[in-house]
C-alpha positions in Angstrom: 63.3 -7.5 53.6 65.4 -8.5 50.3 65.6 -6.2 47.7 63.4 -7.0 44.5 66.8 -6.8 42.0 68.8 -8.5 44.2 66.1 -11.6 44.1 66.8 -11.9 40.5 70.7 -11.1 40.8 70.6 -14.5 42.7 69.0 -17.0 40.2 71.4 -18.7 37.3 70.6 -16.9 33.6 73.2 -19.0 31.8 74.6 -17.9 28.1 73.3 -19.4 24.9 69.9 -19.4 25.8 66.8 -18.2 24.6 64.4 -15.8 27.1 61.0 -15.7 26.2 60.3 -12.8 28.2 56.2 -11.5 28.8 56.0 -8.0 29.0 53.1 -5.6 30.2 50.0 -6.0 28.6 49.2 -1.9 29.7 50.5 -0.9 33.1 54.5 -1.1 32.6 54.7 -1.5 36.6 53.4 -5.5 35.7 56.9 -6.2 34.7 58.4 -8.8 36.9 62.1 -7.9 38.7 63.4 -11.3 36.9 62.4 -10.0 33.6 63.9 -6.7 33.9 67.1 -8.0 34.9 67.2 -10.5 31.9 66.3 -7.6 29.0 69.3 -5.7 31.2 71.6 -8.7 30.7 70.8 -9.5 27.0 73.4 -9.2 24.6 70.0 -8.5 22.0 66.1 -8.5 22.5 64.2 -9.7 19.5 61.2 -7.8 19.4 57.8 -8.1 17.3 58.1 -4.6 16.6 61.5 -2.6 17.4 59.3 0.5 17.9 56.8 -0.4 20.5 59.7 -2.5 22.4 62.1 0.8 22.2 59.7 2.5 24.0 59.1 0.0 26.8 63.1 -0.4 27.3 63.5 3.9 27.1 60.9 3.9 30.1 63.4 1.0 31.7 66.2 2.7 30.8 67.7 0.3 29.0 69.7 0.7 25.8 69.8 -2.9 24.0 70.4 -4.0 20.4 66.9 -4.9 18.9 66.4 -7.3 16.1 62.6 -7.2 14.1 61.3 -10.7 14.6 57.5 -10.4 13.1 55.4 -12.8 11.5 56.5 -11.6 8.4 59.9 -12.8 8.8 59.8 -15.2 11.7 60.9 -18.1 10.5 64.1 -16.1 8.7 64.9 -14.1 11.7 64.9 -17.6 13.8 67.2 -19.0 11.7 69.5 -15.5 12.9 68.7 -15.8 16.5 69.5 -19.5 17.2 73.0 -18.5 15.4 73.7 -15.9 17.6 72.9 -18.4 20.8 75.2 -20.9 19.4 77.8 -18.5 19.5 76.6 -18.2 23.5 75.0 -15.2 23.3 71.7 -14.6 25.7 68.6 -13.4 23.8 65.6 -12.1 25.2 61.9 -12.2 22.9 59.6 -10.2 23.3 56.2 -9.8 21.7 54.4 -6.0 21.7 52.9 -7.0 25.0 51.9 -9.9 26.9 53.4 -13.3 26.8 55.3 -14.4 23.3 53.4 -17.5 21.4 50.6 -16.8 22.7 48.4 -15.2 19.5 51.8 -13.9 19.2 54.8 -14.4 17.0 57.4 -16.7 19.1 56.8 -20.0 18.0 59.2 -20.8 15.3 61.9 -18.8 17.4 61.6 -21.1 20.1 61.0 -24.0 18.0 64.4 -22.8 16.1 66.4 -22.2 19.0 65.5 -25.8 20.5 66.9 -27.7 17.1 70.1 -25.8 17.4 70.8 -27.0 20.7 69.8 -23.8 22.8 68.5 -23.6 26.0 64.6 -21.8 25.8 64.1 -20.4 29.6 60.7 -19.0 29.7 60.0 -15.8 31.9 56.0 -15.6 33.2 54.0 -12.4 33.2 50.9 -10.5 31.8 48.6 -12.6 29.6 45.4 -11.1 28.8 43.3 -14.3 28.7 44.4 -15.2 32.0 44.1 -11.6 33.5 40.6 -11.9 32.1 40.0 -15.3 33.5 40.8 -14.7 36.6 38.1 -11.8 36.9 35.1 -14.0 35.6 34.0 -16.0 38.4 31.1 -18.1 37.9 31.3 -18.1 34.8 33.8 -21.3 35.1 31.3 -23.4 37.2 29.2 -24.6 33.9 32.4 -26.3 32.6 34.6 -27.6 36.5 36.6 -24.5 36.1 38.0 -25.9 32.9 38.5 -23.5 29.8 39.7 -23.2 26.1 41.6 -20.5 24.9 40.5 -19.6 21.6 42.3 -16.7 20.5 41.3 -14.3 17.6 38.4 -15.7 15.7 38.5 -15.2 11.8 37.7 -11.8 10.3 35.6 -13.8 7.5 32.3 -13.4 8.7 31.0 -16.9 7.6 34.2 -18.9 8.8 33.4 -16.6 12.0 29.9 -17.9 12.1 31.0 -21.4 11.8 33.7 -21.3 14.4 31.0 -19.7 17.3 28.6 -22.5 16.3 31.1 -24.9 17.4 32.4 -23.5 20.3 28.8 -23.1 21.3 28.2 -26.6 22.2 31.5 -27.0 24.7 30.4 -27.6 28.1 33.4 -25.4 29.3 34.4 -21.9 29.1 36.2 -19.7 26.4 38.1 -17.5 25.7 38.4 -14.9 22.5 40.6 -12.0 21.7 39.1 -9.0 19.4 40.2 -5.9 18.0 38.0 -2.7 18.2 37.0 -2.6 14.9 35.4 -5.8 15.1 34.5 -6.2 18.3 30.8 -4.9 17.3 30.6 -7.5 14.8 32.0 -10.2 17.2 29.2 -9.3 19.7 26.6 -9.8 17.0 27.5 -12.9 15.9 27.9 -14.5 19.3 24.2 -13.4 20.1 23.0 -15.3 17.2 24.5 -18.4 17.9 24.4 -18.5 22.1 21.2 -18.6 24.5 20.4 -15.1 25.2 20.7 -16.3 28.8 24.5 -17.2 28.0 26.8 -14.8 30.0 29.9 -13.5 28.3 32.8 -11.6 30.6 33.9 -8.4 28.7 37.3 -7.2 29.3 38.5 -4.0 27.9 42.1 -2.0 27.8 42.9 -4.6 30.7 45.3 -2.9 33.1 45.6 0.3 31.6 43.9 3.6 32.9 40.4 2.7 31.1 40.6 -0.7 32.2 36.7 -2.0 31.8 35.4 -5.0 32.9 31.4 -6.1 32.8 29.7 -9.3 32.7 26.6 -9.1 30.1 23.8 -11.5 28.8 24.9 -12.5 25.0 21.6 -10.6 23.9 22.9 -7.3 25.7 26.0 -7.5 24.8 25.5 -5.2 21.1 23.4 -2.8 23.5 26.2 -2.2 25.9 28.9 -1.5 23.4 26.5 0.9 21.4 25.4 2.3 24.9 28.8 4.7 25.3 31.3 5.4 22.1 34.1 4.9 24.6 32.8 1.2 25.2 34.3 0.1 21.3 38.0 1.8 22.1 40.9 -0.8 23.4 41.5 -4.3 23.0 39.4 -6.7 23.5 39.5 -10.1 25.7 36.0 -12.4 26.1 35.2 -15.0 28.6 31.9 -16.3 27.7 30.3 -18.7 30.1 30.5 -22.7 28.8 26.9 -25.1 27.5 27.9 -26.9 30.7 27.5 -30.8 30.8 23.8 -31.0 31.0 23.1 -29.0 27.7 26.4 -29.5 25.6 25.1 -32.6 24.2 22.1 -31.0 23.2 23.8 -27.9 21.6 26.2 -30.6 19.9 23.5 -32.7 18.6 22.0 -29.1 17.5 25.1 -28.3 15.4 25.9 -31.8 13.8 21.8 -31.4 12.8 22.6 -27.9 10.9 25.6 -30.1 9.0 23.3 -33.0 7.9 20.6 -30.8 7.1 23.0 -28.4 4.9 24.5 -31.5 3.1 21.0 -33.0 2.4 19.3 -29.9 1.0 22.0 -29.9 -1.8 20.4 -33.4 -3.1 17.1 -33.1 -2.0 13.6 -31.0 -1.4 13.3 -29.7 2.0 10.7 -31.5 3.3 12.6 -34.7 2.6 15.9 -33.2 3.6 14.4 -31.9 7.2 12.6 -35.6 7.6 15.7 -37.3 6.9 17.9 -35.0 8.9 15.4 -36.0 11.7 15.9 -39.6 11.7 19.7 -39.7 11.5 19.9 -36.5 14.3 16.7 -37.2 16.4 16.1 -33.3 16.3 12.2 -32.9 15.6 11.6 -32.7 12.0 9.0 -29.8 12.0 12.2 -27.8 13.7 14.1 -28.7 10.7 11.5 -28.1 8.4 11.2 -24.7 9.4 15.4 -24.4 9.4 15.6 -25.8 5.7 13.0 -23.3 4.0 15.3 -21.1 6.0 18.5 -21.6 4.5 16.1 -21.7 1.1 14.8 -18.4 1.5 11.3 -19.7 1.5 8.0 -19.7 3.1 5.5 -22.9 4.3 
């Protein structure tokens, strides 16, 4: 049987280029053989934070030059790495954990290193979306197994709102990231604007020794986090179930309704606004009716 290390001895990591190398999102044993042997054979590993990525390489033990690549200073430090590969050198990035780019710093380095000429060898590994994804089951079949990757959702919470409103309506899956302090506030809002019926996947400290993962109804979910104090600790990754065909032209129709109706009650009395919003949408007007005294604060 071949040694792991001598698997990636064998495969061609040529100078002057740039290794976009995924790390372990928790559990250090995730990293692959190829990417150890290419943060071993780095002349320097740009690193979102020099801290977090000495303490991965001390558990290695490895002992590499490190050079802060943040988003505070991406696009400078880019400019520095894809000098330092045109004089041949091989530089690994890394983010803090999981795969670079990805809701991650990365993309101007790699975009740098390209327009100078360098190579860009990407190195697969952890991802928490697609650890996540590959967990949630049926929760693919509404959409054909398709899904959107969504990321981290805005922290303002009516941009928030207006972002789960439209993801609402897609027939497919998708997928969010979320810290713990607003994971409770994430939860909320998505049982507001889904079915209560509408499954969401909740992943929690994914691979690490508290690892969590439990599929809710969007109206449980706030119950479950406030069920145990150790249910808001950790990062967060969602899956939450798609419209499906069937009802994502209904939820669609639903949303562009909310938009016509908003627009119209700036100009016009609510009964008007809901009457007209019915005849441009097809939404029943007495539905609208009741959303525009709503949005009005007022009573029939």
């Amino acid at each position: 049987m071949n040694d792991w290390n001598t698997l990636a001895e064998g495969q061609s990591y040529p100078p002057g280029t740039l290794y976009v190398v995924a790390t372990p999102i928790g559990n250090v044993a995730d990293l692959s053989a190829r990417a150890l042997h290419v943060l071993a054979q780095a002349d320097a590993i740009a690193c979102e934070d020099t801290r977090n990525t000495a303490h991965l390489l001390n558990r290695l033990g490895l002992h590499k030059p490190l050079l802060a690549a943040h988003q505070h200073n991406e696009m400078e430090a880019a400019q520095h790495i894809a000098a330092r590969l045109a004089a041949g050198e091989r530089i690994a990035y890394v983010s803090d954990a999981g795969t670079p780019g990805i809701s991650d710093p990365g993309a101007k380095i790699v975009a740098a290193a390209r327009a100078a000429g360098a190579r860009v060898m990407p190195l697969p590994g952890a991802n928490a979306a697609i650890t996540a994804l590959s967990a949630a089951g049926d929760l693919l079949e509404a959409g054909d197994g398709r899904f959107t990757f969504v990321g981290f959702l805005s922290p303002k919470a009516k941009a928030r709102e207006a972002q789960l409103r439209a993801l609402a309506a897609r027939p497919e899956a998708w997928i969010l990231y979320e810290a713990p302090h607003r994971i409770a506030a994430t939860l909320a809002a998505l049982a507001a604007v889904l079915p209560g019926e509408r499954r969401i996947l909740i992943g929690r400290e994914l691979t690490k020794l508290f690892e969590q993962l439990v599929v809710v109804r969007a109206d449980a979910a706030s119950g479950w986090l406030a069920a145990d104090a150790a249910h808001a600790k950790g990062e967060f990754v969602l899956v939450v179930e798609g419209a499906g065909e069937s009802t994502a032209g209904e939820a669609g129709a639903a949303v562009n309704a909310q938009h016509v109706l908003a627009l119209l009650l700036a100009e016009l009395p609510a009964k008007r606004a809901a009457k007209l919003t019915s005849a441009i949408t097809g939404v029943p007007t007495d539905t609208l009716y009741a959303a525009a005294l709503a949005a009005k604060g007022a009573t029939p």
